[in-house]
MIPA-282805 format. One record per residue: residue number from 1; residue in three letters; chain; z, y, x of N, C-alpha, C in turn. Coordinates in Angstrom, 3 decimals. Atoms other than C-alpha are relative to their C-alpha. Layout:
N
{seq:NUM type:ALA mol:A n.c3:Z n.c2:Y n.c1:X ca.c3:Z ca.c2:Y ca.c1:X c.c3:Z c.c2:Y c.c1:X} .
...
This chain:
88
{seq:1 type:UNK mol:A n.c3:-1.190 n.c2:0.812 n.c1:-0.203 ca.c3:-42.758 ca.c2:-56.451 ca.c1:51.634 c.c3:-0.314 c.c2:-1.437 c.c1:-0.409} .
{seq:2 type:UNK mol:A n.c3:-0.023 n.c2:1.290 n.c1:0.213 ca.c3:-42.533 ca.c2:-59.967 ca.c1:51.749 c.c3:0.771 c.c2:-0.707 c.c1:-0.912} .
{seq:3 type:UNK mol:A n.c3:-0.759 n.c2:0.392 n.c1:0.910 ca.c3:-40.757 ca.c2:-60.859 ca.c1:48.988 c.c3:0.487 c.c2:-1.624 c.c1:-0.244} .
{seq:4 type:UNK mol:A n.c3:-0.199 n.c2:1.304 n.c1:0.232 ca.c3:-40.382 ca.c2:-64.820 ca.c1:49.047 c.c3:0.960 c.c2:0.298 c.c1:0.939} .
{seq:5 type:UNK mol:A n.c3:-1.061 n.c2:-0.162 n.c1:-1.466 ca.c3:-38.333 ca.c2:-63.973 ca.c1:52.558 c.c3:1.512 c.c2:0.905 c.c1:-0.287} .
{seq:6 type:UNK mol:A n.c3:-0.948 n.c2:-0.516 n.c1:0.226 ca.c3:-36.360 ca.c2:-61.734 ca.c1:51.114 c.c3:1.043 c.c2:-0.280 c.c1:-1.394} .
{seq:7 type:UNK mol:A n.c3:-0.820 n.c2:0.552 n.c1:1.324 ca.c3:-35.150 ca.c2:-63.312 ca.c1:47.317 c.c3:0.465 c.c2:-1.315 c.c1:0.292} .
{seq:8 type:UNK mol:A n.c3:-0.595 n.c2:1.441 n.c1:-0.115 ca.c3:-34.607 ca.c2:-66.579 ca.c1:49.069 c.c3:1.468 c.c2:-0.091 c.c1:0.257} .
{seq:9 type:UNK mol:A n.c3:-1.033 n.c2:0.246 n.c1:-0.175 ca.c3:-31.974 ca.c2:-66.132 ca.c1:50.988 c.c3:1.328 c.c2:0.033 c.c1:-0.909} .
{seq:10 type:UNK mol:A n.c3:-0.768 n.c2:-0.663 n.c1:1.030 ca.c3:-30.032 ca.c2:-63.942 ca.c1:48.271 c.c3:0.354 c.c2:-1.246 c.c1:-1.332} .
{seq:11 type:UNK mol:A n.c3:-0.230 n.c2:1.190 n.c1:1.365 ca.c3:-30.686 ca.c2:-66.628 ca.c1:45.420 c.c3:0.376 c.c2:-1.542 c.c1:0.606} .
{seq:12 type:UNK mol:A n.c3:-1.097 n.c2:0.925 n.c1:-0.531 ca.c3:-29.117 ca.c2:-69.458 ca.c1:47.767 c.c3:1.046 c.c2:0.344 c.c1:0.146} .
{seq:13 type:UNK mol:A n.c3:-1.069 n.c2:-0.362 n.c1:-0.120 ca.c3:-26.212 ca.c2:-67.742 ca.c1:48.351 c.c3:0.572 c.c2:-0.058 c.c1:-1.064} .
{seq:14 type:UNK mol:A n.c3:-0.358 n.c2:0.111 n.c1:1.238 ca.c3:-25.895 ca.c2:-67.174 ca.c1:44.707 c.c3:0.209 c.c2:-1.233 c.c1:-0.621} .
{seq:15 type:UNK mol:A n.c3:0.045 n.c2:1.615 n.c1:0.615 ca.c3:-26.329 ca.c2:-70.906 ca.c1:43.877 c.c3:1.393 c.c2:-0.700 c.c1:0.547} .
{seq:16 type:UNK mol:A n.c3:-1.251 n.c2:0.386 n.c1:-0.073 ca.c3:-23.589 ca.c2:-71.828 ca.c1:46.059 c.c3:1.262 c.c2:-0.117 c.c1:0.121} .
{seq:17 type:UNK mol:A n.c3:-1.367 n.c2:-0.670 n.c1:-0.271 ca.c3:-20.981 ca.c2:-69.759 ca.c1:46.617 c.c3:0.956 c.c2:-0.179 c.c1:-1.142} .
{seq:18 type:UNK mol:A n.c3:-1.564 n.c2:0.022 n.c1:0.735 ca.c3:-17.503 ca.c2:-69.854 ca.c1:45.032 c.c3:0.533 c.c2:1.207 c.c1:-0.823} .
{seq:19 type:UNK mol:A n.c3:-0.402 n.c2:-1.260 n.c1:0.005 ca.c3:-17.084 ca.c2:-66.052 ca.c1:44.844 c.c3:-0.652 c.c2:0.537 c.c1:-1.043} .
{seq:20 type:UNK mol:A n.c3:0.473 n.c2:-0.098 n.c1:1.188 ca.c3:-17.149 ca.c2:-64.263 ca.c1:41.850 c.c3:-1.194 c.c2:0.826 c.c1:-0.123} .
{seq:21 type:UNK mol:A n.c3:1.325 n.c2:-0.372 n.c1:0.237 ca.c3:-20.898 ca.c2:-63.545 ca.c1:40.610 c.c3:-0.007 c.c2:1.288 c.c1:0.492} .
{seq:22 type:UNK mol:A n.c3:-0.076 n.c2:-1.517 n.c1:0.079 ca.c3:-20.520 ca.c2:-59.713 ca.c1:40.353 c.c3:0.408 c.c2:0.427 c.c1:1.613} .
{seq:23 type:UNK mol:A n.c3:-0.169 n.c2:-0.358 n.c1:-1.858 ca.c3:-18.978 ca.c2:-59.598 ca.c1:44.195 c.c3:-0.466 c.c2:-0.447 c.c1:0.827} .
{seq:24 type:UNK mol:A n.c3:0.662 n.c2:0.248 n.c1:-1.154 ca.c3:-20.914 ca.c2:-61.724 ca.c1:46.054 c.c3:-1.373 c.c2:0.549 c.c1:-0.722} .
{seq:25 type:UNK mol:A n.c3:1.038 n.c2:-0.388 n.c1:-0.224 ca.c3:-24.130 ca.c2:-60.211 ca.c1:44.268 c.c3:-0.423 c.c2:1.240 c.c1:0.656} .
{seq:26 type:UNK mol:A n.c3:0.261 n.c2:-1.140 n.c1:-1.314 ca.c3:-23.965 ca.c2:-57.018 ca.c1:45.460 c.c3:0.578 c.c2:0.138 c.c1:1.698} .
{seq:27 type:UNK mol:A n.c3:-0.415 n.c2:-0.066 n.c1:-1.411 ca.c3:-22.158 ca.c2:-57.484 ca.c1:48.735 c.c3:-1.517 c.c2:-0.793 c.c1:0.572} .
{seq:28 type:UNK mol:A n.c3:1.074 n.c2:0.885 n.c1:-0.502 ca.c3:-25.191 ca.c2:-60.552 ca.c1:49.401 c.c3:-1.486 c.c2:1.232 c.c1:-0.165} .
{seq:29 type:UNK mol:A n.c3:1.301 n.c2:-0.577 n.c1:0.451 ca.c3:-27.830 ca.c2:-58.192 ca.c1:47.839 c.c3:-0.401 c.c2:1.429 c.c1:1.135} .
{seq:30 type:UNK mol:A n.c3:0.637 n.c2:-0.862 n.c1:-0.999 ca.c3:-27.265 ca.c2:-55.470 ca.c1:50.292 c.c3:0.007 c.c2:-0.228 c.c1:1.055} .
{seq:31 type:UNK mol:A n.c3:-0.132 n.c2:0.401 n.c1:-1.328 ca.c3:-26.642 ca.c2:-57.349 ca.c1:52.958 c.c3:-1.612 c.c2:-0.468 c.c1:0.554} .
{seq:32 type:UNK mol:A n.c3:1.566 n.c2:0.121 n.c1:0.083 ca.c3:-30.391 ca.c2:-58.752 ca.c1:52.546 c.c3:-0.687 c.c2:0.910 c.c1:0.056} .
{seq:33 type:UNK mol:A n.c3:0.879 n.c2:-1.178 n.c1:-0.451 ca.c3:-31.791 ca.c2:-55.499 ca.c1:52.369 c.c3:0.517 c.c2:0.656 c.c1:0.871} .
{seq:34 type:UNK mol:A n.c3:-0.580 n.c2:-0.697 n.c1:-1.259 ca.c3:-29.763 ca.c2:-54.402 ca.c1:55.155 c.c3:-0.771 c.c2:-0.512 c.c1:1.203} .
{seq:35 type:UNK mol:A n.c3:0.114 n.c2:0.646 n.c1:-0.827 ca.c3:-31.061 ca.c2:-57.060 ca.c1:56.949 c.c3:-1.967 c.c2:-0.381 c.c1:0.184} .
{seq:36 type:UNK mol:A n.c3:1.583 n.c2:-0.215 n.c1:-0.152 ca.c3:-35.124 ca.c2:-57.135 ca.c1:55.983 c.c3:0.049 c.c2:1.722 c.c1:-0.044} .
{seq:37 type:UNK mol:A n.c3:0.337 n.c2:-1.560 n.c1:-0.321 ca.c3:-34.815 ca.c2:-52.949 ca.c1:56.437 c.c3:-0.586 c.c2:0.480 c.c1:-1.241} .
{seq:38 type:UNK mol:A n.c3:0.806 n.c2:-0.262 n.c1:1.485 ca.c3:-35.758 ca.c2:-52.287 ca.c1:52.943 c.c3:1.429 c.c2:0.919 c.c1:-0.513} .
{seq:39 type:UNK mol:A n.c3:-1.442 n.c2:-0.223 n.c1:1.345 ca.c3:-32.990 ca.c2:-50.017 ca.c1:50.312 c.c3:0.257 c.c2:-0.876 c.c1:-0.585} .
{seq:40 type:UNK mol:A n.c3:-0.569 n.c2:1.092 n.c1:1.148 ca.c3:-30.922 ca.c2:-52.006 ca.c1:48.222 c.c3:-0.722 c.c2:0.504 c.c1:-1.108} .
{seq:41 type:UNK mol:A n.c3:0.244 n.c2:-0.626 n.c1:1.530 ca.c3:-31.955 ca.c2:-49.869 ca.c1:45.381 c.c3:-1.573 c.c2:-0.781 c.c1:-0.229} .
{seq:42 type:UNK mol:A n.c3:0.258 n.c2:0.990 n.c1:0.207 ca.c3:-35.196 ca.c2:-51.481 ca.c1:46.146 c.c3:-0.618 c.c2:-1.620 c.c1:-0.241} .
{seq:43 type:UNK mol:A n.c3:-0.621 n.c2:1.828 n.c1:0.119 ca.c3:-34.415 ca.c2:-55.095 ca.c1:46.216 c.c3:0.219 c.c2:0.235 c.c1:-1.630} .
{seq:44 type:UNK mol:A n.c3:-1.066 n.c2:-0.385 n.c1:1.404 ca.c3:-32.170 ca.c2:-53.827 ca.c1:43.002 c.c3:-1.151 c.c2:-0.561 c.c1:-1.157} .
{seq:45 type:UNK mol:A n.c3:0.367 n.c2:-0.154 n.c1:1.094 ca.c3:-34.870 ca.c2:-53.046 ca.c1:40.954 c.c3:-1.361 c.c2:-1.311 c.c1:-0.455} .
{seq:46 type:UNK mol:A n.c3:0.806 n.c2:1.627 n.c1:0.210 ca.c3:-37.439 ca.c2:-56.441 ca.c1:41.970 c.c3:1.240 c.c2:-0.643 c.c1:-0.982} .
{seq:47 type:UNK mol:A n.c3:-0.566 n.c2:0.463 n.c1:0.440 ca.c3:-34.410 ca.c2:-57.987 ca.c1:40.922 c.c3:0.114 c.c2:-0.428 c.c1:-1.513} .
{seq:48 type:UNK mol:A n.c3:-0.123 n.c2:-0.531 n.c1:1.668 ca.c3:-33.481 ca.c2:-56.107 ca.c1:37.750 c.c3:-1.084 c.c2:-0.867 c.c1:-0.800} .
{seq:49 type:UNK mol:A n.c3:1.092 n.c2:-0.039 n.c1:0.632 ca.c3:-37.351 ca.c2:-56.779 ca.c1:36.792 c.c3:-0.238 c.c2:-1.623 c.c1:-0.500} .
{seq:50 type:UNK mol:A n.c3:-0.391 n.c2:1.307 n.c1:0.124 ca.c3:-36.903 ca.c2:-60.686 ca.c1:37.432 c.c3:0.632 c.c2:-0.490 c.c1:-0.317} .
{seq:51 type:UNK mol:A n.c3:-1.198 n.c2:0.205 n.c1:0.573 ca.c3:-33.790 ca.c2:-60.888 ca.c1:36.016 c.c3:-0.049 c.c2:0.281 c.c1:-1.999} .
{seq:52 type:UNK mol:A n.c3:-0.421 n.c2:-0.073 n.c1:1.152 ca.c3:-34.532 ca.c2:-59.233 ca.c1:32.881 c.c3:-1.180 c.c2:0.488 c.c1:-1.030} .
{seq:53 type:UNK mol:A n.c3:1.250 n.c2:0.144 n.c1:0.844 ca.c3:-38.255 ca.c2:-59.148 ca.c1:32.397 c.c3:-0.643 c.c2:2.006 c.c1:-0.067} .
{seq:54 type:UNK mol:A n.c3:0.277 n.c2:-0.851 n.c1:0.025 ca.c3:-37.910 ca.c2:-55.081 ca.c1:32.293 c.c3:0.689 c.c2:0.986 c.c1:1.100} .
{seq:55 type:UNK mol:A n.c3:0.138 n.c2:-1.078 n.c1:-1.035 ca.c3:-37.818 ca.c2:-51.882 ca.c1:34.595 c.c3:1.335 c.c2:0.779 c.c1:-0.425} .
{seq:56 type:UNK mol:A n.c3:-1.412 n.c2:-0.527 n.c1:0.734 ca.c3:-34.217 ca.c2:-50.740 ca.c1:32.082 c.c3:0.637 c.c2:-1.140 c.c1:-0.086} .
{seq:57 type:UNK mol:A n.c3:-0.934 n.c2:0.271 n.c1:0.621 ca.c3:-31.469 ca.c2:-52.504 ca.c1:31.599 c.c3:1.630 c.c2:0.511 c.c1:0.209} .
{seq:58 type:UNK mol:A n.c3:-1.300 n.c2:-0.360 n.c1:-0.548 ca.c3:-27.637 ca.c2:-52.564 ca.c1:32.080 c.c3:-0.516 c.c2:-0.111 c.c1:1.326} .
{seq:59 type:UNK mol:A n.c3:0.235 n.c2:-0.030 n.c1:-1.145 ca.c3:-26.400 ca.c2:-52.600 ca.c1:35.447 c.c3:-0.670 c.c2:-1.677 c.c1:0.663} .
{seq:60 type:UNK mol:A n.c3:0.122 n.c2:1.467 n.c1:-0.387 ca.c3:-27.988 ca.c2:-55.738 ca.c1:37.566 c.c3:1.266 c.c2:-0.613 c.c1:0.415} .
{seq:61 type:UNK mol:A n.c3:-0.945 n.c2:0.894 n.c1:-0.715 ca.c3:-24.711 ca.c2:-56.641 ca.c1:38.783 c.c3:0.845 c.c2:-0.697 c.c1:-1.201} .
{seq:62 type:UNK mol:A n.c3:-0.916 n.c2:0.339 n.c1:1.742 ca.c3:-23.428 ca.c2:-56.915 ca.c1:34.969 c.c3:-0.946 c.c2:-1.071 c.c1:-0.328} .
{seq:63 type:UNK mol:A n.c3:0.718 n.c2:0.947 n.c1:0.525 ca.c3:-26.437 ca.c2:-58.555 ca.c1:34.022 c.c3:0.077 c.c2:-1.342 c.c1:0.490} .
{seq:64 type:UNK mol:A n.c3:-0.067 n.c2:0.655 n.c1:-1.043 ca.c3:-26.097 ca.c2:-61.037 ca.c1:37.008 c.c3:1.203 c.c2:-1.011 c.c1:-0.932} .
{seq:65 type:UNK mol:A n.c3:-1.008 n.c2:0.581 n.c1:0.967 ca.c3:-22.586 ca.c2:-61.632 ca.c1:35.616 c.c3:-0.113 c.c2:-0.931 c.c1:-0.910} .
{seq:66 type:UNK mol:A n.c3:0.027 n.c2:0.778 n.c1:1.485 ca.c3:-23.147 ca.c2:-62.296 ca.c1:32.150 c.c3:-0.942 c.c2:-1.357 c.c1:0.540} .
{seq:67 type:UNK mol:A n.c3:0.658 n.c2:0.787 n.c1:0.232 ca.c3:-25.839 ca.c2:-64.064 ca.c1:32.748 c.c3:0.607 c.c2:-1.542 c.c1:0.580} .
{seq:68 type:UNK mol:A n.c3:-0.459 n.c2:0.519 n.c1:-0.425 ca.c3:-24.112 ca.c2:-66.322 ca.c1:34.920 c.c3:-0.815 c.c2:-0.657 c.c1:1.599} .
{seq:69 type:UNK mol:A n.c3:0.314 n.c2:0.397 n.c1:-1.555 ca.c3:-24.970 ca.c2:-68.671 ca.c1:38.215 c.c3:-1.299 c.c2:-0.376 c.c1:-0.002} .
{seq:70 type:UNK mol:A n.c3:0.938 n.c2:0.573 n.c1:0.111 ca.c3:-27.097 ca.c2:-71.310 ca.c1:36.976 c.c3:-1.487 c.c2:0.778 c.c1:-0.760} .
{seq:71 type:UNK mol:A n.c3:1.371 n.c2:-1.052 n.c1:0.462 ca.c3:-29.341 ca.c2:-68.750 ca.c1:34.780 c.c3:-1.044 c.c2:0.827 c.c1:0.677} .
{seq:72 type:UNK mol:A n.c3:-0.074 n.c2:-0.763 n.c1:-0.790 ca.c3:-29.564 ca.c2:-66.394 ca.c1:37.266 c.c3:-1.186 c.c2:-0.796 c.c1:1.438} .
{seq:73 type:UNK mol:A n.c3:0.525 n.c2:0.714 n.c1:-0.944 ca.c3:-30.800 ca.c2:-69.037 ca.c1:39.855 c.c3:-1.727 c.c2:-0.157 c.c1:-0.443} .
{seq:74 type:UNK mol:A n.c3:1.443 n.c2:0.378 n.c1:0.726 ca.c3:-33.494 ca.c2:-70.269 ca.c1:37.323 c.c3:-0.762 c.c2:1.425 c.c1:-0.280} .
{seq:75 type:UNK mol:A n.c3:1.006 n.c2:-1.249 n.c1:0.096 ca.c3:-34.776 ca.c2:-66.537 ca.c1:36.681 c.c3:-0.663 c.c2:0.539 c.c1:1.395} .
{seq:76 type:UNK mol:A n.c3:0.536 n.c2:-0.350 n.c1:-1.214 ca.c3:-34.992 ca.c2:-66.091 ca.c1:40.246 c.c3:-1.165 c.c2:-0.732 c.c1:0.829} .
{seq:77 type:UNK mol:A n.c3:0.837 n.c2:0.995 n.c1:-0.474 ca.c3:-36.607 ca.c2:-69.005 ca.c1:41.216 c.c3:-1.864 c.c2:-0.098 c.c1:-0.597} .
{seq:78 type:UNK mol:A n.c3:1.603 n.c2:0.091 n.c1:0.473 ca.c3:-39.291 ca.c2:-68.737 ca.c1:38.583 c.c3:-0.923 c.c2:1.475 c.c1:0.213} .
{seq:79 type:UNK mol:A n.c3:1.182 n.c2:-0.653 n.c1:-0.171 ca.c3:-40.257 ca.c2:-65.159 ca.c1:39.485 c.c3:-0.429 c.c2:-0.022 c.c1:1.493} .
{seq:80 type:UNK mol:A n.c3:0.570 n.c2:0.399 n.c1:-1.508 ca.c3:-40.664 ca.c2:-66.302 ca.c1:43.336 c.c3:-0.953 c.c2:-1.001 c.c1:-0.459} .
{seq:81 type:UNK mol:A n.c3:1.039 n.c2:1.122 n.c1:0.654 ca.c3:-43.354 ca.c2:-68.861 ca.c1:41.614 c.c3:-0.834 c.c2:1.015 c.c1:-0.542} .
{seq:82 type:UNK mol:A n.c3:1.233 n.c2:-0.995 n.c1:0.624 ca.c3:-44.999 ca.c2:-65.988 ca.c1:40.006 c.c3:-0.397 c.c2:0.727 c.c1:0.943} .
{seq:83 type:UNK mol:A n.c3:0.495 n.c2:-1.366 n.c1:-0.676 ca.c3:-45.283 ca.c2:-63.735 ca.c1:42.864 c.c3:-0.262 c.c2:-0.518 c.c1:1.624} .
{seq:84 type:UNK mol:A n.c3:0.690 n.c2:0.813 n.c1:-0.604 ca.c3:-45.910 ca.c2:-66.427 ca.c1:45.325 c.c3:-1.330 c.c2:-0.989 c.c1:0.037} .
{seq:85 type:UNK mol:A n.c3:1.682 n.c2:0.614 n.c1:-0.008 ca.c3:-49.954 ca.c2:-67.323 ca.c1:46.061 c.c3:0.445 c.c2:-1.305 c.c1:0.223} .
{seq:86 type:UNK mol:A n.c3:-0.443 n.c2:1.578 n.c1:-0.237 ca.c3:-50.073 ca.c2:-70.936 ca.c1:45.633 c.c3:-1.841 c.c2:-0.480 c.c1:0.611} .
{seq:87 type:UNK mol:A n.c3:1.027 n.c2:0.367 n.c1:-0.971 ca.c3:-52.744 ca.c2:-72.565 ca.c1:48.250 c.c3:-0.681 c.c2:-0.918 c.c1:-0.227} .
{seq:88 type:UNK mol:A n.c3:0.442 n.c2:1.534 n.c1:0.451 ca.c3:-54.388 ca.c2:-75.089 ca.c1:45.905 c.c3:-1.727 c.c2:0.253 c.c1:0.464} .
């Protein structure tokens, strides 16, 4: 799986939407894996792993929450930097 193709879209949506964290992440989150043909569950658990460093936690959509927009953005962003080859 291509993973830069598929956390992008999801973590723009998240950056600018209005709608509260917890409902547009999972409605956006499976809509992305609906849409690259992958399970949500997982998407879920890249997520989870980028989100919270481990393979357990609460739920991602809680964590998402708490954590909030701007956090959330920045955890996402930096593990698409880790798991994207850089062409130097």
């Amino acid at each position: 799986m291509e993973w830069r193709s598929t956390f992008e879209p999801w973590t723009m949506r998240l950056r600018s939407s209005q709608i509260s964290m917890r409902r547009l992440s999972k409605r956006r989150l499976r809509s992305v894996a609906d849409a690259r043909g992958v399970k949500a569950a997982t998407l879920i658990h890249a997520v989870r792993v980028a989100m919270t460093g481990t393979t357990v936690s609460p739920g991602l959509f809680d964590v998402v929450a708490l954590i909030g927009r701007a956090r959330t953005h920045v955890r996402l962003r930096s593990a698409l930097r880790l798991i994207t080859p850089s062409h130097a």
